[in-house]
C-alpha positions in Angstrom: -62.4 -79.0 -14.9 -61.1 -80.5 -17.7 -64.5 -80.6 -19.8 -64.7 -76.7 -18.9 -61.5 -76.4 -20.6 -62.4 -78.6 -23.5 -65.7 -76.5 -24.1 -63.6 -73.0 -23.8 -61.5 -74.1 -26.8 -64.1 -75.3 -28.9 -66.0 -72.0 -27.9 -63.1 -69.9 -28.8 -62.5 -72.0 -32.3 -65.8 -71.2 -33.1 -66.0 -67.4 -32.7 -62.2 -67.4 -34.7 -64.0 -69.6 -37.4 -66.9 -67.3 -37.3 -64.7 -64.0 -37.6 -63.6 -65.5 -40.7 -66.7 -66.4 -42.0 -67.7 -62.6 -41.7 -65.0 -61.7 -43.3 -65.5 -63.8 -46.2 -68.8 -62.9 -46.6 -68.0 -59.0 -46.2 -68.4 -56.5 -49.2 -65.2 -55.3 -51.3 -63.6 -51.9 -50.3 -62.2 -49.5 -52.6 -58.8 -50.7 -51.7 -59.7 -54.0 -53.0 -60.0 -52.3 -56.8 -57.0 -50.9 -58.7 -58.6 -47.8 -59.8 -61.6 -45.5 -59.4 -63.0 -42.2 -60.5 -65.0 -39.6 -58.4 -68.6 -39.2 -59.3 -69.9 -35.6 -58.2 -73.8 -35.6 -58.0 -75.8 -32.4 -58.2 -79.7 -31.6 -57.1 -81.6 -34.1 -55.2 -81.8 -36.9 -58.1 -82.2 -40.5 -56.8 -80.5 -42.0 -59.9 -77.5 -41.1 -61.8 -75.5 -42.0 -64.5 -72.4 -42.0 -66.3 -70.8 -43.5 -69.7 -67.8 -46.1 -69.4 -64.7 -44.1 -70.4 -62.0 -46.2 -72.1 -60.2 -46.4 -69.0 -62.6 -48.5 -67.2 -62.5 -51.4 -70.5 -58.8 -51.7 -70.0 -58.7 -52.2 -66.4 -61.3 -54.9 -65.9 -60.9 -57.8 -65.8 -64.0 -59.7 -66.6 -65.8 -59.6 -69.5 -69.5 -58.9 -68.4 -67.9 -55.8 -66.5 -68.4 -57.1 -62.8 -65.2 -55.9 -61.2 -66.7 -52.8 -60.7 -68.9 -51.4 -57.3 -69.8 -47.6 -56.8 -68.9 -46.4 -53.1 -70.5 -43.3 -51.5 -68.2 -41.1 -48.7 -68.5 -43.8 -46.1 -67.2 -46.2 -48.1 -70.2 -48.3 -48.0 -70.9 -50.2 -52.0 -74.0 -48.8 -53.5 -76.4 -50.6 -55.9 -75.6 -50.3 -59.4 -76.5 -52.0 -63.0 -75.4 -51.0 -66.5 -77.8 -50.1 -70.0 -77.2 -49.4 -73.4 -78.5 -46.1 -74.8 -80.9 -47.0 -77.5 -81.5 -45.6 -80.5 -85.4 -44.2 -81.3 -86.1 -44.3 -85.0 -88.8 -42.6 -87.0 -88.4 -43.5 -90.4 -86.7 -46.7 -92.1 -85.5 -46.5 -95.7 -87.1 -47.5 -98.5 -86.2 -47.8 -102.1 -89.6 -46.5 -103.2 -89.6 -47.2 -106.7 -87.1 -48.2 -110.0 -87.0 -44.9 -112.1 -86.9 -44.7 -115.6 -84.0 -43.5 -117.6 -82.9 -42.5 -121.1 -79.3 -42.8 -122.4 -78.1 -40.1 -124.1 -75.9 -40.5 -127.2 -73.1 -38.4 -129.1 -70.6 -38.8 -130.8 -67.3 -38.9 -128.8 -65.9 -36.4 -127.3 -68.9 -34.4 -127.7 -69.6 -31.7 -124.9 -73.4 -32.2 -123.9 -74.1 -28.6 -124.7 -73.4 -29.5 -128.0 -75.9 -32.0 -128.3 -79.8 -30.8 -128.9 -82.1 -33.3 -127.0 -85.5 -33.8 -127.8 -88.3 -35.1 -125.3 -91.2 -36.2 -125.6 -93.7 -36.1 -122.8 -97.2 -36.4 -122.0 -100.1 -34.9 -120.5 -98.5 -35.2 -116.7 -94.8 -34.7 -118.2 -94.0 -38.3 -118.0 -90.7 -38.6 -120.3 -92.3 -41.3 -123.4 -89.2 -40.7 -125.1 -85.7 -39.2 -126.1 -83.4 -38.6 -129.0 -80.8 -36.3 -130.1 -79.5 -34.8 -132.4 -75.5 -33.8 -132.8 -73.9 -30.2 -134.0 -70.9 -31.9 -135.0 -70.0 -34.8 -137.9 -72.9 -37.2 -138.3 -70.1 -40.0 -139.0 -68.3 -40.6 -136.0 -69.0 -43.4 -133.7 -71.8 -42.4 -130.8 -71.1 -43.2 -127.2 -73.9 -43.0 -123.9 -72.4 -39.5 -123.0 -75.0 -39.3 -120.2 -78.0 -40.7 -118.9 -81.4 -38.7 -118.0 -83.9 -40.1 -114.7 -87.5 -39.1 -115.2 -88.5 -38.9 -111.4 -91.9 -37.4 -112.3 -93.7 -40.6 -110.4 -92.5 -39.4 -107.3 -95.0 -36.5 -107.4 -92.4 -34.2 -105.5 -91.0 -36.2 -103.0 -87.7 -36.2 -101.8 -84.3 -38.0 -102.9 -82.4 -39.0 -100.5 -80.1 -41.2 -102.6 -79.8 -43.5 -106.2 -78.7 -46.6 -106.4 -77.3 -47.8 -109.5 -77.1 -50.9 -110.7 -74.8 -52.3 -113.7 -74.7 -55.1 -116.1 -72.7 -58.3 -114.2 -70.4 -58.2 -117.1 -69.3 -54.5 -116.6 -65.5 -53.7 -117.2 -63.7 -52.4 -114.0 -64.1 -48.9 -113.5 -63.9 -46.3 -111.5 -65.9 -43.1 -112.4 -66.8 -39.5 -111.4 -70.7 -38.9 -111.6 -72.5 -35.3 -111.0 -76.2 -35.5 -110.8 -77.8 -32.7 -111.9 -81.8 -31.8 -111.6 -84.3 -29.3 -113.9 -87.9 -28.7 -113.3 -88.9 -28.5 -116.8 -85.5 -29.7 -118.9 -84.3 -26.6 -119.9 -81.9 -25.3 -117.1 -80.1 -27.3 -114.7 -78.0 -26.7 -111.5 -75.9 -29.6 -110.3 -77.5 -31.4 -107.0 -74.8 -34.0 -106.0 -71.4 -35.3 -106.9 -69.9 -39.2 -105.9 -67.3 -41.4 -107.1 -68.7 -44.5 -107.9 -66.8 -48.0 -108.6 -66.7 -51.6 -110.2 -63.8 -53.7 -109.4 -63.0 -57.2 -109.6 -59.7 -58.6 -107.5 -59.2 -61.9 -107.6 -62.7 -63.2 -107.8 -64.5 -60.4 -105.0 -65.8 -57.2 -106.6 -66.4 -54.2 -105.5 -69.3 -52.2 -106.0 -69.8 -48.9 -105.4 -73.0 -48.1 -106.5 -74.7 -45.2 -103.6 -75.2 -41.9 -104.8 -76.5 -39.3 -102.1 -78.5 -36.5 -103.4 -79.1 -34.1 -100.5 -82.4 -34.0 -100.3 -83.4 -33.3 -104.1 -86.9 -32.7 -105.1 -87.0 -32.0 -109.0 -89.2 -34.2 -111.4 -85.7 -34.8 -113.9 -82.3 -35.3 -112.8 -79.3 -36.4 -115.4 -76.3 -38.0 -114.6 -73.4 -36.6 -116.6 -69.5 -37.4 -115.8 -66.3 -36.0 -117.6 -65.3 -36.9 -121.1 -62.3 -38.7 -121.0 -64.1 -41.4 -118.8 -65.5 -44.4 -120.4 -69.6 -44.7 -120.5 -71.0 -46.6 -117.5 -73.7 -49.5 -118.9 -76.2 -49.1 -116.6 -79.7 -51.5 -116.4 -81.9 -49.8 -113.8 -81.8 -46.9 -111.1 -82.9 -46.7 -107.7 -84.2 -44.1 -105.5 -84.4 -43.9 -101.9 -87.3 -41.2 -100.9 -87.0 -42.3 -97.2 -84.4 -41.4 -95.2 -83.3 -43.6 -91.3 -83.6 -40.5 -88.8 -82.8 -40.9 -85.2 -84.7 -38.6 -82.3 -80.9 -39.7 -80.5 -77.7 -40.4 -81.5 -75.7 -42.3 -78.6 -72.3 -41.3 -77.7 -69.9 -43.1 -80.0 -65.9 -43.9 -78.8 -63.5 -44.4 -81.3 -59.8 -46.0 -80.9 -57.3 -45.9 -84.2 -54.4 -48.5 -83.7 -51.6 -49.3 -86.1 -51.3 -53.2 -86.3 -48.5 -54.6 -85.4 -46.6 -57.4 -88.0 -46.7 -61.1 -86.8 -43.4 -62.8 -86.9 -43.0 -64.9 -89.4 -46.5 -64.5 -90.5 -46.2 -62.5 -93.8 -49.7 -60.2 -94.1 -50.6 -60.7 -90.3 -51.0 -58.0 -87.9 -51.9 -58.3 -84.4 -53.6 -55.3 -82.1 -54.1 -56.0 -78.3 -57.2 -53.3 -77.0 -56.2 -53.9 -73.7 -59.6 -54.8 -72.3 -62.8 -56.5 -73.4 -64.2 -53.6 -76.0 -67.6 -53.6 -76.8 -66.5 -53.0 -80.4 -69.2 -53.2 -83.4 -67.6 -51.6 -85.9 -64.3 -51.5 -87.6 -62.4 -49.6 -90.3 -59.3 -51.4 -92.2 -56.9 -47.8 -93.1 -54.4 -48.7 -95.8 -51.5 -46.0 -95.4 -50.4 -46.7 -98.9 -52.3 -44.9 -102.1 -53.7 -46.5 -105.0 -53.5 -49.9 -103.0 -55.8 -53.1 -102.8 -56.2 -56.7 -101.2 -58.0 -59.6 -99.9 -58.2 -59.5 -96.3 -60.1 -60.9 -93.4 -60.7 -59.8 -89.5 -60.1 -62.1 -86.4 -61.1 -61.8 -83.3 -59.8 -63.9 -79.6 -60.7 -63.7 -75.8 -56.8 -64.6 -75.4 -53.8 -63.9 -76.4 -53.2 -67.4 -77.8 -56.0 -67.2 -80.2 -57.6 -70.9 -78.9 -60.7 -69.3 -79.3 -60.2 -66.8 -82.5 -63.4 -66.2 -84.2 -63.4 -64.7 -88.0 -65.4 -61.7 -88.0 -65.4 -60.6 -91.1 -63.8 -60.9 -95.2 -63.8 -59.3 -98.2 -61.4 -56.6 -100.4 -59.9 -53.5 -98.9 -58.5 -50.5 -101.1 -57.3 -47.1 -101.0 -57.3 -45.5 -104.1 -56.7 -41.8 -104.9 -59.3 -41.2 -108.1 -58.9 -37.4 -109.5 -58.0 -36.3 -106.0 -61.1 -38.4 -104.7 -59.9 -40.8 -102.0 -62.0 -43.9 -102.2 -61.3 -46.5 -99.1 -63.3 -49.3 -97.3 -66.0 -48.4 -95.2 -67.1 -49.2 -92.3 -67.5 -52.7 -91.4 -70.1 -53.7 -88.8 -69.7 -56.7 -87.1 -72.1 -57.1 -84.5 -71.1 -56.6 -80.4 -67.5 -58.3 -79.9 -66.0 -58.1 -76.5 -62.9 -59.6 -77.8 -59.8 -57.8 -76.4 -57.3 -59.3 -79.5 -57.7 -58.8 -83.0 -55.9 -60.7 -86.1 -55.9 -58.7 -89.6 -54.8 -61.5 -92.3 -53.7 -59.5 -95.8 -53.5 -61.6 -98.4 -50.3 -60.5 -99.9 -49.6 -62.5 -102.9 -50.8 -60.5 -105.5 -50.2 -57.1 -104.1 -47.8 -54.4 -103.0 -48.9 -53.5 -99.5 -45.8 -52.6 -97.5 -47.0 -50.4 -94.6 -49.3 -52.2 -91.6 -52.5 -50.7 -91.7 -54.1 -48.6 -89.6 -57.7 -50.4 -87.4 -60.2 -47.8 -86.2 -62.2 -49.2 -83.5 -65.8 -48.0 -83.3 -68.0 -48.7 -80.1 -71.2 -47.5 -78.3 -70.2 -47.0 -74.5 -72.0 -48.7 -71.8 -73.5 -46.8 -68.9 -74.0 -47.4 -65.3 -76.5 -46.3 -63.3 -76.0 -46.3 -59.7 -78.8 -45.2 -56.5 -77.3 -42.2 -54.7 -77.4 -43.9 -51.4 -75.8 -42.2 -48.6 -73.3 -39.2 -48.8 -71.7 -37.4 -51.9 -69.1 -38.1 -53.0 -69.2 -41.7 -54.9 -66.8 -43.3 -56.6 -66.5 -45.7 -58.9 -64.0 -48.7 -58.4 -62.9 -51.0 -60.9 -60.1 -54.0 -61.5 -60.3 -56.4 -59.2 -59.5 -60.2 -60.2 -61.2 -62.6 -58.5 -64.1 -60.1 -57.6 -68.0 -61.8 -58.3 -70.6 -60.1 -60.2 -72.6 -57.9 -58.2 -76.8 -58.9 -58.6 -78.5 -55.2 -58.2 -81.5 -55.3 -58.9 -81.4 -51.4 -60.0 -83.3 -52.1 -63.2 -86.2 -53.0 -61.5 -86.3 -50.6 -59.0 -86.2 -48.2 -61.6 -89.0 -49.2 -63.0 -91.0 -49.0 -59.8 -89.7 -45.4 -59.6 -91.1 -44.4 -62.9 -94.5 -46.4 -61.8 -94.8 -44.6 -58.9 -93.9 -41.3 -60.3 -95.9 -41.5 -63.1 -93.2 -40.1 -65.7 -90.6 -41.3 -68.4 -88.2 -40.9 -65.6 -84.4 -41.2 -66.9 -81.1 -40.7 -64.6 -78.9 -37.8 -64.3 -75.9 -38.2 -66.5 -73.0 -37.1 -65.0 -69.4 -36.9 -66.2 -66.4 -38.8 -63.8 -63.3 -37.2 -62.7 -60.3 -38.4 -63.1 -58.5 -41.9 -62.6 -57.1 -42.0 -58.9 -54.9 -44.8 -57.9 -56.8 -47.0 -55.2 -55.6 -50.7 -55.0 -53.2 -50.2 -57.7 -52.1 -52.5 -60.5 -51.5 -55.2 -58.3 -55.6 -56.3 -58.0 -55.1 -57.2 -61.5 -53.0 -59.6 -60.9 -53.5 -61.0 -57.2 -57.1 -61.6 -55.8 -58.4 -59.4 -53.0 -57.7 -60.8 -49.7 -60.0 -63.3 -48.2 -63.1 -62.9 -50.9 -61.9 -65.7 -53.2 -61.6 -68.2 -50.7 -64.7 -67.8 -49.0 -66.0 -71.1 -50.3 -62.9 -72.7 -48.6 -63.8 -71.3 -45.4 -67.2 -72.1 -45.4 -66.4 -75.6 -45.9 -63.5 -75.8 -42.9 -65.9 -74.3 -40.6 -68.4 -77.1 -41.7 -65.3 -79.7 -41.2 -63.9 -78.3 -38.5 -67.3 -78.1 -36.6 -67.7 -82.2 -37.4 -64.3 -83.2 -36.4 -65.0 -80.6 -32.7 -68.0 -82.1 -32.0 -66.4 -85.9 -32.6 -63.5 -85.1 -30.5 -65.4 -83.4 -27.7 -67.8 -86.3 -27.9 -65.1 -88.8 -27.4 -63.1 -86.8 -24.7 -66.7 -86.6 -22.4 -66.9 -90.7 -23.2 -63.4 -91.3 -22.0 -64.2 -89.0 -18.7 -67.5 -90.8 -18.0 -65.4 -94.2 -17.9 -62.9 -92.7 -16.0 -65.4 -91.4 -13.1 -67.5 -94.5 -13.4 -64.0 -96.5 -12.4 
């Protein structure tokens, strides 16, 4: 009677241990996630997708995005994966060729109408050479008042852009150049117009040297600039006569954040994104005109910088030139999923007051889910604690296409908006059960041993007693 009893309990502890093991081992709900979005589906696709809005980067909470699962109306998760858009390209540039050029002299001051230019060509108007010839006093001092391109060896082709390029030993400048273009050097119309640049800050310089042209197709072009600016000294020019072009642009999100001063850290700012960013470029805003410095961009995993990562140096500037605004670029800097950024300003040659302004550049991810089950879906994200999911969607994708015999690509679909599911407190606290699973498995394991011991020595000690 008493062994009956003994197996009853170890049955029972079994089928508790079991329940939990099942439990463990049971998918997320959509209660387990702080937040979701509804996915509305249309037509009979098998695949859809739909870009990552901000949101989603700010509540996650790991970095390879795996706190997310897509639920359909029974609340059952779905398989999903996520893809970048890709770019097709067509064309690469291509600096085709250097051109050559002729600087044209006057005296200064002189207005170029003023100034009677003689070229000499050849048989296939090739420019062999130029000289000029002034209306004004022979005696005064001549100055490079302009510079003209013979573009004839490009037999029509397009311009997309010059580049050009200045003796090392330039003084700074900063300079106003229109490009103008003539089919035979008699009349011209004026093609393009750029603010270019040369300046030297403590040891970095700054070259501004990229002049687009729209598309121009004439055989001559001259650069002329106003007459109070000083003549640029230039050694060669560039043309680029093929142009990047792109059959499809991926979406592009952008995030502008004023920095934020570090205590007692003069030229420091700090910007949290909130999330893990897939951020590849960035734009350094100085809110203050005619400003310029030294500076260099951090990037960190955590809020304690352990792991800061420089990402980037060099000069940034705001300068307001004859109402022209010239400012730092762009800077690419690769795919950082780094949710804390460190602008250092080197401030001690410079007046720069105002924290600057960080633009925040990325190419969203997408995720494509199978439309398993019953509209609607939902996507769920934010849970800590929460594994990866391993869908193998990519693959069966591919099979699709095989099988269909077609460049097949998934519906893209926009998401509603952010419902509270889980709420913030999955952010913070794992999801009951899931993260101990491990533990469990292992006190069934123990738990079994030490049953099995015990019941073995409890039948021992009632086979003595009997045998007595």
């Amino acid at each position: 009677m008493k062994v009956n009893k003994l197996f009853l309990i170890i049955s029972l502890s079994f089928v508790l241990l079991s329940s939990l093991a099942l439990a463990a081992n049971s998918p997320p709900a959509p209660e387990h996630f702080a937040y979701g979005l509804k996915l509305e589906v249309s037509g009979a696709n098998a695949f859809y997708e739909i870009e990552l809005p901000l949101d989603v980067y700010q509540n996650i909470t790991r970095d390879d995005l795996g706190d997310m699962r897509v639920f359909n109306s029974a609340g059952n998760v779905v398989p999903h994966a996520l893809r970048k858009s890709t770019r097709k390209i067509t064309k690469k540039d291509a600096v085709t060729t250097t051109l050559p050029f002729f600087p044209i002299t006057s005296q200064a001051n002189s207005k170029l109408n003023d100034i009677s230019i003689h070229v000499n060509k050849n048989a296939d108007g090739t420019i062999i050479d130029v000289s000029t010839t002034d209306k004004g006093e022979q005696e005064k001092k001549k100055a490079i008042v302009s510079y003209l391109i013979d573009a004839t060896a490009l037999k029509g082709k397009k311009i997309y852009a010059l580049e050009l390029l200045w003796e090392d030993s330039q003084e700074d400048f900063m300079a106003r150049i229109d490009v103008q273009s003539s089919q035979d050097l008699n009349s011209w119309k004026n093609s393009a117009t750029a603010t270019i640049a040369r300046l030297n800050y403590q040891g970095d310089y700054l070259d501004r040297r990229k002049i687009e042209t729209h598309n121009i197709s004439a055989p001559y072009l001259r650069l002329t600039w106003p007459n109070d600016q000083p003549p640029i000294k230039l050694v060669a020019v560039e043309v680029l006569t093929k142009k990047t072009r792109t059959m499809y642009t991926p979406k592009r999100n952008l995030l502008s954040h004023e920095a934020s001063p570090v205590a007692d850290k003069p030229g420091d700012y700090r910007i949290d994104l909130q999330g893990p960013l897939p951020v590849d470029t960035v734009k350094i805003i100085l809110q203050e005109e005619n400003s310029l410095a030294n500076a260099a961009i951090y990037s960190s995993k955590t809020a304690d910088n352990s792991n800061s990562r420089r990402q980037w140096q060099g000069m940034i500037y705001n300068i307001n030139y004859q109402g022209t605004m010239v400012s730092t670029p762009s800077i690419a800097i690769g795919n950082r999923k780094d949710r804390y950024w460190t602008i250092k300003i080197d401030k001690s040659e410079n007046g720069i007051n105002l924290p600057p302004v960080i633009e925040f550049s990325w190419q969203p991810d997408r995720l494509v889910f199978l439309a398993q089950g019953e509209a609607p879906f939902k996507l769920a994200y934010g849970s800590v604690g929460l594994e990866s999911s391993n869908f193998q969607v990519a693959s069966l994708l591919d099979r699709y296409r095989s099988v269909s015999g077609s460049n097949f690509t998934p519906k893209l679909i926009s998401a509603g908006p952010r419902v509270i599911l889980g709420g913030p407190t999955c952010l913070q606290t794992s999801i009951p059960l899931l993260p101990w699973r491990k533990y469990i498995l292992w006190a069934i394991l123990c738990g079994g041993v030490t049953m099995i011991g015990w019941m073995s020595i409890s039948l021992y000690q009632q086979l003595q007693k009997a045998e007595k």
